[in-house]
C-alpha positions in Angstrom: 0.0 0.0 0.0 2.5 2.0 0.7 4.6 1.5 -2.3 1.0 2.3 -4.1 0.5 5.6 -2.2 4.2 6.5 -3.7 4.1 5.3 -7.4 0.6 7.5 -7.5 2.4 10.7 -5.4 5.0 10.4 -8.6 3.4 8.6 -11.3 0.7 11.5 -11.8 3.5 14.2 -12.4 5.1 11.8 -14.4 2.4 11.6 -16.5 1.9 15.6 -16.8 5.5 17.0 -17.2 5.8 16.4 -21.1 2.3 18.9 -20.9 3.5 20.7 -18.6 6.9 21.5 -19.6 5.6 22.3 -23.0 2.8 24.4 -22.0 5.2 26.6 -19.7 8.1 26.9 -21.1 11.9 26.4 -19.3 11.2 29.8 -17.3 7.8 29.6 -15.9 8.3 26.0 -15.2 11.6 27.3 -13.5 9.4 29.8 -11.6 7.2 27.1 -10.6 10.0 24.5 -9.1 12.1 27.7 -7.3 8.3 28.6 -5.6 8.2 24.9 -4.7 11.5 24.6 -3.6 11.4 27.8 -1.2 7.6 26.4 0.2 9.9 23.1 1.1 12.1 24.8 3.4 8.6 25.5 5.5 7.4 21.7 5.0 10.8 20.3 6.6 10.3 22.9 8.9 6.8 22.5 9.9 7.1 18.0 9.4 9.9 18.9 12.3 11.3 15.5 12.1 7.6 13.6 12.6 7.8 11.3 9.9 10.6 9.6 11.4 10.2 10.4 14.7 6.5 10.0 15.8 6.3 6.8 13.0 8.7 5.3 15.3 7.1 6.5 18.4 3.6 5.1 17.1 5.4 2.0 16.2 6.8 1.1 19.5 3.5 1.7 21.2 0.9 0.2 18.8 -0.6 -1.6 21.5 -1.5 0.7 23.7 -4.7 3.2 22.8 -3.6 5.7 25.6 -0.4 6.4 24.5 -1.1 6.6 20.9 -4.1 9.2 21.6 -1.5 11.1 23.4 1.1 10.8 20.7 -1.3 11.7 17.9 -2.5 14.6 19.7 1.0 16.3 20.8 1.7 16.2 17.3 -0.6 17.0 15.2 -0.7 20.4 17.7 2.5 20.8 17.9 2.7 20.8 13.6 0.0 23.5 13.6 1.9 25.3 16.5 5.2 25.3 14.0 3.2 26.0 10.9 1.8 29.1 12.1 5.2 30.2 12.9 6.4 29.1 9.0 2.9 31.1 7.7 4.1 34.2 9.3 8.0 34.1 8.0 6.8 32.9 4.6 5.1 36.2 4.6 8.0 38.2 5.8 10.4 37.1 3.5 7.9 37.6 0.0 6.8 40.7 1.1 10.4 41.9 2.1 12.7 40.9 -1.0 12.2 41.5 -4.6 12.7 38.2 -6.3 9.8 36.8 -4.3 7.2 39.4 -3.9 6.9 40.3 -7.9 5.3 36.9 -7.7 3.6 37.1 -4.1 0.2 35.9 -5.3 2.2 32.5 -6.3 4.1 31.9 -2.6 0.8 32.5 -0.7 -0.9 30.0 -3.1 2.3 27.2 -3.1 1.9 27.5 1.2 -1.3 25.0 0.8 1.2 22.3 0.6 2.7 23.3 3.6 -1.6 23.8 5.0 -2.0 19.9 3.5 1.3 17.8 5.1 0.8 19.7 8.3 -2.9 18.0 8.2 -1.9 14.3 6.8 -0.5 12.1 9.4 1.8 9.8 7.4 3.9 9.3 10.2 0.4 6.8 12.1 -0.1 5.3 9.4 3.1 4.3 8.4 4.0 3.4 12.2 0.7 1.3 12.5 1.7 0.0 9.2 -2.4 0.6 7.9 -2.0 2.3 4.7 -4.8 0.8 2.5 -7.6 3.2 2.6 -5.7 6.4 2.5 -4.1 5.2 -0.4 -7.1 4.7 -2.2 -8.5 8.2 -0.9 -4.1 9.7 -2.2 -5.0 8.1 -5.7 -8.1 9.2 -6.2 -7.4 12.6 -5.6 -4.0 12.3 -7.4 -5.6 11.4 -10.6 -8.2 14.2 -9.9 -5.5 16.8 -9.9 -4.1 14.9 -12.8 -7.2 15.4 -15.4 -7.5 19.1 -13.5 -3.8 19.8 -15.2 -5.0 18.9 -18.5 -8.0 20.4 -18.5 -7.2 24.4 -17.0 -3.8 24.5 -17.8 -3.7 26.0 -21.5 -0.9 29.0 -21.8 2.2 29.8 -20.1 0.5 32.5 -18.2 -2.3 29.3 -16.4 1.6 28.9 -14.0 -0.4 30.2 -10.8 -3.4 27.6 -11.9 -0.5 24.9 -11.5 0.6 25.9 -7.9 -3.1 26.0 -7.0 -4.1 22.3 -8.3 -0.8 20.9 -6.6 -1.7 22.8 -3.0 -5.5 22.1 -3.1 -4.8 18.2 -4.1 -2.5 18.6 -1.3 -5.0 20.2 1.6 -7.9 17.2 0.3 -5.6 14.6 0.7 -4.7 16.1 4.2 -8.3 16.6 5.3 -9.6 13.5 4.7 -6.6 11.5 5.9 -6.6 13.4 9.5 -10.8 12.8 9.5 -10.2 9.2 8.8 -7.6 8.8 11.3 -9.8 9.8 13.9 -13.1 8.3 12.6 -11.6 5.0 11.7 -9.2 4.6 14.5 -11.7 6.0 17.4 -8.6 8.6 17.7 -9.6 11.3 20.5 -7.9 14.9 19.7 -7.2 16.8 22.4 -4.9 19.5 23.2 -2.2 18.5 24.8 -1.2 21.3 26.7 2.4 23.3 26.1 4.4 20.8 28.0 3.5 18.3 25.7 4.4 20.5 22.6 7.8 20.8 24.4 8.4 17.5 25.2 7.3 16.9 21.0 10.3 19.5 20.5 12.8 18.5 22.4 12.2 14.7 21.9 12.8 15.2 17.8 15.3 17.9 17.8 17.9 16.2 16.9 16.1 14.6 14.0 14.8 17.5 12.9 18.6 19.5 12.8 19.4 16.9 10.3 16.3 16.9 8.3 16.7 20.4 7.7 20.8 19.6 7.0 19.3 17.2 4.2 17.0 19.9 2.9 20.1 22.0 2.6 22.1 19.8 0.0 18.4 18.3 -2.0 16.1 21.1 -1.8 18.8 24.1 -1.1 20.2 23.4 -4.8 16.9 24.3 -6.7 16.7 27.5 -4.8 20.3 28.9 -4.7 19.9 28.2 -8.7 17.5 30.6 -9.0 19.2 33.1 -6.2 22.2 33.0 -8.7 20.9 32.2 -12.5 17.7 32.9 -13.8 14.1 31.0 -14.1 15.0 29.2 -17.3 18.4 27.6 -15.8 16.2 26.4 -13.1 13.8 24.8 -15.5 16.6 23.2 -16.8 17.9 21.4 -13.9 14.0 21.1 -11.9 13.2 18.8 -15.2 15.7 16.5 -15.1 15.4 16.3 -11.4 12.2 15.6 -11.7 13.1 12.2 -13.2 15.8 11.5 -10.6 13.3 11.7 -8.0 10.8 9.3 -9.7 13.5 6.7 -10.2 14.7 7.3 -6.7 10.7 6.9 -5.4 11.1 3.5 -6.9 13.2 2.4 -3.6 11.0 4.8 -1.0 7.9 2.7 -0.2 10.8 0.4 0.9 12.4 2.4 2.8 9.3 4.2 4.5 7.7 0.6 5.3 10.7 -0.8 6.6 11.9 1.7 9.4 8.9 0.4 11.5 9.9 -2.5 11.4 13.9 -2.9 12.0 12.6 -0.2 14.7 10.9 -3.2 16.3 13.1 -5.9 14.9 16.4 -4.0 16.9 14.1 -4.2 20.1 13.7 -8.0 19.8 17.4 -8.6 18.5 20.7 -7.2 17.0 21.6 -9.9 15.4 18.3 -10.8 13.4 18.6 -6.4 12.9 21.6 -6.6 11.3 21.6 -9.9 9.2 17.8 -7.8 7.5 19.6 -4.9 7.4 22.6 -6.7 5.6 20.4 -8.4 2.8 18.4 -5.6 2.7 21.9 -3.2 1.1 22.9 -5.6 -1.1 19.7 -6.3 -2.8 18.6 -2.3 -2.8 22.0 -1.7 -3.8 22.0 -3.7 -6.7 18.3 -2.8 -7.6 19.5 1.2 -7.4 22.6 0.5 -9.4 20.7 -1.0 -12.2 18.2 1.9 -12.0 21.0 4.4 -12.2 22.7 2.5 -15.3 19.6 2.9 -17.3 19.4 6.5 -16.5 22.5 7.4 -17.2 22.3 5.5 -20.8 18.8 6.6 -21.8 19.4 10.1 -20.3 19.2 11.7 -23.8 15.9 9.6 -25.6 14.5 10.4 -21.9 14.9 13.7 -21.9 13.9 14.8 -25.5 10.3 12.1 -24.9 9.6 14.0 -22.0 10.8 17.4 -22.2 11.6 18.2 -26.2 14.0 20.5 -27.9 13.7 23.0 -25.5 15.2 21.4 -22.6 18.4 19.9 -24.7 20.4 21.1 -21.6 18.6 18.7 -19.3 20.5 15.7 -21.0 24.0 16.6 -18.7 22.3 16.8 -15.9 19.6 13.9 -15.8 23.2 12.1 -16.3 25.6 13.3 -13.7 21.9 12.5 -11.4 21.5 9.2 -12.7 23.8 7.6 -9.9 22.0 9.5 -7.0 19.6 6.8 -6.5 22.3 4.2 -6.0 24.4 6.6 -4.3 21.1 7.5 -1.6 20.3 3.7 -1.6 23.2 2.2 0.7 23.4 5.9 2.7 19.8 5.0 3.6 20.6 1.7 4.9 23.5 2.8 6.7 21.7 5.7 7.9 17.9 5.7 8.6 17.8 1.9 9.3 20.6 1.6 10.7 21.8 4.8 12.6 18.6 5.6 14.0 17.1 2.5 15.2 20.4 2.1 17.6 19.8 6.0 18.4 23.0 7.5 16.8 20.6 10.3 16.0 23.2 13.0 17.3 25.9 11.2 15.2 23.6 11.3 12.0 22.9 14.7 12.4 26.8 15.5 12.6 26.9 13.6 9.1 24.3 15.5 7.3 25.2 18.8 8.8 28.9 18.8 7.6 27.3 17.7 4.1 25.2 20.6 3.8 27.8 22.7 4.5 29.8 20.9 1.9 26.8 21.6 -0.7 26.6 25.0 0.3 30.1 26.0 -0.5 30.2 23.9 -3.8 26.8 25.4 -4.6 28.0 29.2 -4.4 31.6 28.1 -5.9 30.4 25.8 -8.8 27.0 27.6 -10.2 28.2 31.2 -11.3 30.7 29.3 -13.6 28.7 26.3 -14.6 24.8 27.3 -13.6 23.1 23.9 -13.8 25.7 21.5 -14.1 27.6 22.7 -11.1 24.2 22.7 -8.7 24.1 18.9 -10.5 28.0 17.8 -9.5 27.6 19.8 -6.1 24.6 17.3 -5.1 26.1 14.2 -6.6 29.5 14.9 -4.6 27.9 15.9 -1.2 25.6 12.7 -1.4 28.6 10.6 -2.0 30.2 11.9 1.4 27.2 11.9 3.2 27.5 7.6 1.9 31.1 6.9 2.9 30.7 9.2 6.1 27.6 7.0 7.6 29.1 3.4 6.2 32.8 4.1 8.2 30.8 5.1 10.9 28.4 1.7 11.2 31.8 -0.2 10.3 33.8 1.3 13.0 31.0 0.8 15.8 30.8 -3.1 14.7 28.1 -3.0 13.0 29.1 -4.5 9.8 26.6 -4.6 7.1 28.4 -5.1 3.7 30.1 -8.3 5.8 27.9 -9.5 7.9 27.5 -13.5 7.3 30.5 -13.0 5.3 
């Protein structure tokens, strides 16, 4: 189900990005994906770590209805506590600088999303590990929004039509999932009171410090494109991106399903944790590497079927991003099921952090001399660190995965 929920969360664009890229153009596509991209820094922000966090949280006390009605509740408060607080530095920021307020009506419309994750709770149904009903409510809507794009979105100048069909898919499917939690689930929302907020704060701080590191060296390298190029260099690199991601999204309902589990399975133990999590890198591994070869290969056919002859300098990049998913598939392994579930969260967050640094000085150094392709060998580079950095790690505390039953 969940692998369902994610082939339909990335299938749908999928299926309108030839229209879309057509219909808009390299630059207001580029506008689009920089709005996007800025609107992401408030979704990590206002997610504050949850859907690793609170998925774990809810997974370890599935069996009792007390403390999950406790857990559900701090959260779910404690989101709309931090979104408030993104709403009003969102409109700070577009109504104090330039680049974002000539396009103010677009920002204010792009913050549904932020409105919409705030509202779904992912994280209990993932830690319950009950995903079939809002993932027939995800796909319906998806497709909805789907036939919407094809239907309003006519001329370059239907952009702000765009961000509104992707925030209000994204405020349904965050409605209805938080009203069938609740009615389904006999889930009693209460306000928890501020001590419980705190406690929510101070119990994910750590993995919320390193969600908004990896924000910095994925999401960071859309929007310091368009801080340093132009619109149409960000359409450029957004496009081929986009592909990356879908290939990657092949491997995430793997990942998201899992991390319940070894969560439990480390509980019960080590051994059986490490042996899963051993199999479970060599066969992603493989999996991502063969994805990644493809990619790389096809990168040109792909890119002119999707994207035509005005996105010719997508080719270069959708290769040098081709190896990201195999690259992101073992430092997932080492890291989220492996590095969390034995609570090296402040160690993981010291990983990421010196990444996004990293990014951030390749970024600034690489893209005023090669614009899209240096944003494109920044990312690869920093993800490849980030890889090595969590594997010595896990090697060096004994827990040997590439080896283990060797």
């Amino acid at each position: 189900m969940l692998s369902f929920l994610q082939v339909s969360n990335y299938l749908f664009p999928l299926i309108t990005l030839p229209y879309i890229v057509r219909v808009l153009g390299p630059e207001k596509y580029g506008l689009i994906n920089f709005a996007a991209a800025f609107i992401g820094y408030l979704v990590t922000i206002s997610d504050y770590g949850f859907n690793l966090s609170a998925t774990k949280e809810i997974s370890i006390n599935r069996n009792s209805k007390i403390n999950i009605n406790k857990i559900f509740s701090s959260v779910i408060f404690t989101k709309i506590f931090i979104g408030l607080l993104s709403l009003i530095f969102m409109i700070i920021i577009v109504q104090s600088f330039s680049i974002f307020s000539k396009n103010v009506v677009l920002y204010y419309i792009t913050f549904g999303i932020v409105i919409g994750n705030i509202l779904f709770p992912l994280w209990y149904f993932q830690g319950t590990e009950k995903m079939k009903y809002i993932t027939i409510i995800n796909f319906i809507i998806r497709l909805l929004g789907t036939v919407a794009i094809f239907v309003l979105i006519k001329v370059q100048n239907d952009f702000l039509k765009l961000a509104a069909i992707n925030s209000l898919s994204q405020i349904l499917v965050g409605v209805i999932g938080i009203i069938f939690v609740i009615k389904k689930f006999s889930i009693e929302l209460i306000y928890p009171g501020f001590e419980q907020i705190k406690r929510q704060l101070r119990q994910s701080a750590y993995l919320f410090k390193s969600t908004i590191a990896i924000n910095l060296y994925t999401n960071s390298n859309i929007f310091i494109l368009g801080l340093l190029t132009n619109e149409r260099v960000v359409g450029y690199y957004s496009a081929a991106d986009k592909i990356r991601i879908a290939a990657q999204n092949l491997l995430g309902p793997v990942s998201q399903s899992i991390y319940p589990y070894v969560n439990y399975l480390v509980t019960e133990s080590k051994e059986k944790f490490l042996r899963f999590n051993s199999k479970l890198l060599k066969l992603q591994g493989l999996f991502a590497f063969l994805i990644s070869l493809v990619i790389f290969f096809l990168a040109k056919p792909i890119s002119n079927v999707l994207f035509g002859a005005g996105f010719v300098e997508s080719v270069n990049v959708l290769k040098i991003l081709a190896w990201l998913p195999f690259v992101i598939s073992i430092s997932n392994v080492y890291g989220i099921q492996t590095m969390l579930p034995l609570n090296f969260e402040r160690q993981f967050f010291y990983i990421v952090a010196f990444a996004a640094v990293i990014n951030l000085v390749l970024l600034f150094t690489l893209i005023p001399h090669l614009n899209e392709i240096g944003a494109t060998v920044s990312f690869l580079i920093t993800e490849i660190i980030v890889t090595v950095s969590m594997a010595i790690f896990c090697e060096k505390k004994g827990f040997s995965l590439f080896n283990y039953g060797i």
